[in-house]
C-alpha positions in Angstrom: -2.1 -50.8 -29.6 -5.1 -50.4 -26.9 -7.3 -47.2 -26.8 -6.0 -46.0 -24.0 -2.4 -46.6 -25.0 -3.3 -44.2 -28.1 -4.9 -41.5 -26.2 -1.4 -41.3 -24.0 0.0 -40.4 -27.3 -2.1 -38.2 -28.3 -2.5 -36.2 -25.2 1.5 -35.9 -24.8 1.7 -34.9 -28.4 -1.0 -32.3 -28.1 1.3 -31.0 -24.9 4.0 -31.1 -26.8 2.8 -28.4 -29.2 1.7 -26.8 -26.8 5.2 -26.4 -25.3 6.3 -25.3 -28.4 4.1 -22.9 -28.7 4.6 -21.5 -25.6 8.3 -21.7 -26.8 8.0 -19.8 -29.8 5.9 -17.3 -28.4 8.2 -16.5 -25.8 10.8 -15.6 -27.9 8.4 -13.6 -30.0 7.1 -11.2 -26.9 10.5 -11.4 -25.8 12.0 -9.7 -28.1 8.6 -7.1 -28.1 9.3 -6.7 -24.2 13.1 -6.0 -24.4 12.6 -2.8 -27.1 9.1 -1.5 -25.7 9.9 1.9 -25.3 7.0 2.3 -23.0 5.1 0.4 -19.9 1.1 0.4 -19.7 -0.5 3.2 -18.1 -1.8 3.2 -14.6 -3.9 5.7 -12.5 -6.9 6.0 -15.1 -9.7 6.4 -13.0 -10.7 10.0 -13.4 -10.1 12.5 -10.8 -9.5 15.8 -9.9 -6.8 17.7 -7.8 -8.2 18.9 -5.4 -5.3 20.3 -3.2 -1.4 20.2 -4.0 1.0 21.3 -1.3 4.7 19.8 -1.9 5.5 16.3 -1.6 1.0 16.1 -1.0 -1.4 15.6 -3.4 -4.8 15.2 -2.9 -7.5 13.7 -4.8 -11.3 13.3 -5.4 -12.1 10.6 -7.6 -15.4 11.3 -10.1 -18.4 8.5 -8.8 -19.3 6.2 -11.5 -22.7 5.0 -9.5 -26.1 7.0 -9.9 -26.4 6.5 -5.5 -23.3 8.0 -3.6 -23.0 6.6 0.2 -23.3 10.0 2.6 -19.6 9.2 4.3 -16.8 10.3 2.8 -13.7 7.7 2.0 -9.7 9.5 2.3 -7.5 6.8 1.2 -3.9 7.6 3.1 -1.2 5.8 0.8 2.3 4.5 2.2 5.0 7.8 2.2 7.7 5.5 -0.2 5.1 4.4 -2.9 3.6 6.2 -5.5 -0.7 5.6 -5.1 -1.2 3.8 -8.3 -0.6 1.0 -6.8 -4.7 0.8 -5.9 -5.5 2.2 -9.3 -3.6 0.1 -12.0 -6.0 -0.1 -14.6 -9.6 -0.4 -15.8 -10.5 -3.7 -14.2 -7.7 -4.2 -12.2 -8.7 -1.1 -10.0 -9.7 -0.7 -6.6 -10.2 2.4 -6.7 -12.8 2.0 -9.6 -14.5 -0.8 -7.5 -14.8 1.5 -4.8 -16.7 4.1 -7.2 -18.6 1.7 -8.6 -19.9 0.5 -5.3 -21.3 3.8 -4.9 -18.2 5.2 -2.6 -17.5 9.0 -3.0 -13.5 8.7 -2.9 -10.5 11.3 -1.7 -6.6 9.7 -1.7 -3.5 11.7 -0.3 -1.2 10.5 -2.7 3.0 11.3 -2.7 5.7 12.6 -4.5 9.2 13.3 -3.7 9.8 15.8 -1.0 11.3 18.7 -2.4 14.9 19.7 -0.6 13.2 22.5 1.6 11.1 19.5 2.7 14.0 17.4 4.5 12.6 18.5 7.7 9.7 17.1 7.3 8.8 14.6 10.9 5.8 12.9 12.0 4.3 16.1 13.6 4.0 17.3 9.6 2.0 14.2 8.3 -0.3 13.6 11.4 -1.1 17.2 12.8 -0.9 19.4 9.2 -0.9 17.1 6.1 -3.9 15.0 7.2 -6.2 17.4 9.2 -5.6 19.9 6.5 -7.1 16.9 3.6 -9.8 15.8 6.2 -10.6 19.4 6.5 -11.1 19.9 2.7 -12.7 16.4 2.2 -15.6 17.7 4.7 -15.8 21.3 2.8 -16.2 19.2 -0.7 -18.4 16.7 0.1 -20.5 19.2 2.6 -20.7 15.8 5.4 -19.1 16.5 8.9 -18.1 12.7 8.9 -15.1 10.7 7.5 -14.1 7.1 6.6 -10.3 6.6 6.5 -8.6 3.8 5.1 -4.1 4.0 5.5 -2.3 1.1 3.6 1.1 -0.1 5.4 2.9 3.6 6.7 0.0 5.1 5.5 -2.2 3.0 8.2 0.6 4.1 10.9 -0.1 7.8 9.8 -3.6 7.0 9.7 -3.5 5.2 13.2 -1.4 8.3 14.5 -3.9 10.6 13.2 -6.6 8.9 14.9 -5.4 8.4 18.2 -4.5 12.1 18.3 -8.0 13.2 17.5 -10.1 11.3 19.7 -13.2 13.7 18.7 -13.0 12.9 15.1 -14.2 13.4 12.5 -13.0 10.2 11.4 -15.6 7.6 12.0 -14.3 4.0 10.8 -10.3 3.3 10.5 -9.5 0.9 8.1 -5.9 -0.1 7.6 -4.0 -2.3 5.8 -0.9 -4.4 6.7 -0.1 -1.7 9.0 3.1 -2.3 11.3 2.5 -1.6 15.0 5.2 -3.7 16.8 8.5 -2.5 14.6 10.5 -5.0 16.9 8.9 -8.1 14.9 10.2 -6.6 11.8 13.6 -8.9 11.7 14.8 -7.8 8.4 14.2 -4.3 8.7 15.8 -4.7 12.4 18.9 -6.3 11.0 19.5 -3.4 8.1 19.0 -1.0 10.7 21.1 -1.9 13.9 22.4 1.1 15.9 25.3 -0.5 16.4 25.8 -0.5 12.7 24.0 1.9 11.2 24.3 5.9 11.7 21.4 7.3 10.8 22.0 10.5 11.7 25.5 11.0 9.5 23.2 9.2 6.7 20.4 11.9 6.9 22.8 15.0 7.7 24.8 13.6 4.9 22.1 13.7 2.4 18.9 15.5 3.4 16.2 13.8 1.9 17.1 9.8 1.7 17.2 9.0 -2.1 14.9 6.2 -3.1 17.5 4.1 -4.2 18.3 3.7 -1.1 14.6 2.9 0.6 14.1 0.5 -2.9 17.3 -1.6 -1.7 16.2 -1.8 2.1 12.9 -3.6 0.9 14.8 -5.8 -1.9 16.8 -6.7 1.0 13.6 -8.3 2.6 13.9 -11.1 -0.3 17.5 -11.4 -2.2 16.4 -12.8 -4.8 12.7 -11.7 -5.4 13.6 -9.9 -8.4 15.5 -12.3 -9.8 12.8 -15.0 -9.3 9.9 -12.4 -10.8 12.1 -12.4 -13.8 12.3 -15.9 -14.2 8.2 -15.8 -13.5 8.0 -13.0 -15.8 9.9 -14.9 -18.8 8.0 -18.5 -18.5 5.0 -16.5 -18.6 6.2 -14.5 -21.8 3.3 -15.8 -24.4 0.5 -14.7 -21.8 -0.1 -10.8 -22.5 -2.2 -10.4 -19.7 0.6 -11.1 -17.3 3.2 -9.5 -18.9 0.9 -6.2 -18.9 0.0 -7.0 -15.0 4.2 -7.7 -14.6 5.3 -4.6 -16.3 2.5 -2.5 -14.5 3.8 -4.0 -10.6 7.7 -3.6 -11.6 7.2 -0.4 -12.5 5.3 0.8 -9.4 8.2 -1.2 -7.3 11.1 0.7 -9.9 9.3 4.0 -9.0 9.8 3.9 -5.0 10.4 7.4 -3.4 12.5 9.2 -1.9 12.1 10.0 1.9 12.0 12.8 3.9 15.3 13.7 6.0 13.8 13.7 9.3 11.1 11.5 9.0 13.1 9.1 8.2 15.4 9.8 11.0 12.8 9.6 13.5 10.9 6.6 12.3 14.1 4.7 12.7 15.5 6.0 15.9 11.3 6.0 17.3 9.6 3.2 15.6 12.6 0.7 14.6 14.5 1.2 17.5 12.6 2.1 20.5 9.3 0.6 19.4 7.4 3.6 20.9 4.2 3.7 19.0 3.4 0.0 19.9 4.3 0.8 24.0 1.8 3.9 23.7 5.2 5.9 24.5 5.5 8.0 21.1 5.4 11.6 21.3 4.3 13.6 18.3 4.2 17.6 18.8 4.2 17.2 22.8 1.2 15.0 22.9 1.6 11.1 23.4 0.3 8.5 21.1 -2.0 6.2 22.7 -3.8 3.4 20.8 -6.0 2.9 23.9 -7.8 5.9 22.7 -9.1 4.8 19.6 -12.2 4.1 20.2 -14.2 4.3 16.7 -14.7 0.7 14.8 -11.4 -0.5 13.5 -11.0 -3.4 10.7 -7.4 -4.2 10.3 -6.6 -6.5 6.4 -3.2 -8.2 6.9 -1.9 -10.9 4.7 -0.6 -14.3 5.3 2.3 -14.5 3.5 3.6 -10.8 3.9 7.1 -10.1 3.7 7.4 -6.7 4.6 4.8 -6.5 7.3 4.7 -9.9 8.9 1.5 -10.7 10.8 3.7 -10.3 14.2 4.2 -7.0 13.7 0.7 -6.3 12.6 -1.2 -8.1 15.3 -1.1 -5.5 18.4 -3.2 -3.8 16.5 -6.5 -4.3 17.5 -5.3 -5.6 20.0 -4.0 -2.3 21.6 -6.7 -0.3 20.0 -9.9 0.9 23.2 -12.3 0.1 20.6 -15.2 -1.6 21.4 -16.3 -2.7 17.4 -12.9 -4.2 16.2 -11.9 -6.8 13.8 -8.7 -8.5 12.3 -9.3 -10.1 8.9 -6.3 -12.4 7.4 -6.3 -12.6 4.0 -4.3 -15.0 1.5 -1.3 -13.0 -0.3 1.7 -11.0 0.1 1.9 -7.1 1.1 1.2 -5.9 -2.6 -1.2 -8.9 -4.1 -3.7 -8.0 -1.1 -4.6 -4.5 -2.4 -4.0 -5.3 -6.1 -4.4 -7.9 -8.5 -6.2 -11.1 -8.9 -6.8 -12.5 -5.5 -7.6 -9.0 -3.9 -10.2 -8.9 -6.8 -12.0 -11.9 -5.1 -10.6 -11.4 -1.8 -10.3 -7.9 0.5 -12.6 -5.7 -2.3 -15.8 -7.7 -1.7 -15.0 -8.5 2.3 -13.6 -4.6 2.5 -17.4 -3.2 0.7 -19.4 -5.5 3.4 -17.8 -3.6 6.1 -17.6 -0.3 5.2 -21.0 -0.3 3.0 -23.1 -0.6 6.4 -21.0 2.5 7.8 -21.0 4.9 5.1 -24.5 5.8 5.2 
């Protein structure tokens, strides 16, 4: 038999056991993964409360770098998600990059809004819950000035926010796969039909809308995306590390909340239906929303290959903003896998500290 003949072999046999391996791993961690009683804990990062008002929590992260930039950062997370997401675990946190940078961090983080809270509506989140955090970010960090970063609804809030309070103090909007034209939403527009569905008997009906109910709109969005993560999940059984990084994202997705009655009433019949924010026509506590008047420096992260925010819907943003410093950065990834895990490691944390590190001093 020829050399190369007898290396063939021997690299197919060495596969082989490698297979097997893999094999008899699988069914080793399997069986670990079925009967864990527990998942890995998230949200590390030390921090304080530093305000707690019902479904609002806000916090103030503790630096980790001897230099703190002067600006302020007040992270505003998406209303149905809990804020771990950004803050998985040591080394898999953005949050604890951002510290480590030398960023002196706030986050209004969510729970579920209480039953008195069902009448919760945009007016709440934009003219009370956030001025009210900016307010106390300023008196804790003793600087006039503010850097805001919203992720997905979150960004809307954020862009909200910031078109209503053209004098500031917010300096720099960041946001995140942020939807701005709800008509290029398809999915969401199909769920949500007005010929089909009443969202007013859903939210009289109920109050507050449970979260199984938001987590089956966005499974929706992909069929069989849990199905397929499963199947991910299992032929990646002998790799610890993913498992850990599997258990940690299914259980932020598991853990989706509940939303407000009215908020959620009028974000449909406003922003799904009648697209008002991206035709400058919403109205939020008599006073309309126009994008035109942003005018501070906007940098707007959206991801190729999202699913829940496709880049259609995300595009008017800058281009609707009156900003004169304004920039659109694609990124490779999907909605979650931008802000956390591997690829945003490499990807938006280093390209998100270039722009902001200039404009926090």
């Amino acid at each position: 038999m020829s050399p190369a003949g007898t290396q063939d072999e021997a690299s197919l046999a060495a596969q082989v056991q490698k297979e097997v391996e893999r094999a008899i791993q699988r069914n080793i961690k399997g069986v670990d993964f079925l009967f864990a009683s527990s998942v890995p804990p998230v949200g590390l990062t030390p921090k304080d409360v530093i305000h707690s008002r019902g479904t609002l929590s806000l916090y103030h992260y503790r630096p980790m770098a001897d230099e703190i930039y002067r600006v302020p950062l007040l992270i505003v997370m998406a209303t149905s998600n809990k804020g771990y997401i950004v803050d998985l675990a040591p080394g898999q946190s953005f949050i604890e990059f951002l510290l480590k940078q030398g960023y002196d961090v706030y986050m209004i983080d969510w729970s579920a809004p209480r039953a008195d809270e069902r009448r919760l509506r945009l007016e709440d989140y934009t003219l009370d819950f956030i001025p009210d955090c900016v307010r106390r970010v300023q008196q804790r960090s003793g600087v006039e000035d503010v850097n805001m970063i919203g992720y997905c609804m979150g960004g809307v809030l954020s862009t909200i926010y910031a078109a209503l309070h053209v004098d500031g103090p917010v300096k720099h909007l960041v946001c995140f796969t942020t939807p701005i034209d709800w008509r290029q939403m398809p999915l969401f527009q199909a769920w949500s039909d007005r010929r089909y569905f009443d969202v007013d008997r859903l939210v009289d009906a109920v109050g507050n809308v449970p979260a199984d109910f938001v987590l089956s709109a966005f499974d929706m969005l992909r069929p069989a995306g849990r199905v397929a993560g499963q199947i991910r999940m299992w032929d990646n059984m002998w790799n610890d590390e993913f498992v850990k990084s599997y258990r940690m994202f299914e259980r932020w997705g598991a853990e989706t909340l509940p939303l407000a009655g009215e908020y959620f009433r009028q974000t449909t019949k406003e922003l799904l239906w009648d697209n008002k924010l991206c035709r400058n026509e919403l109205v939020v506590g008599g006073r309309r929303v126009d994008l035109r008047a942003i005018t501070v420096p906007v940098l707007h992260v959206v991801a190729e290959h999202d699913h829940i925010v496709p880049y259609a819907a995300a595009k008017p943003l800058i281009a609707g903003v009156g900003s004169a410093e304004k920039e659109e950065v694609m990124l490779k990834g999907g909605h979650v896998s931008l802000v956390a895990g591997p690829n945003a490691v490499k990807r938006l944390w280093p390209k998100l500290d270039a722009w902001l590190g200039v404009r926090s001093t």
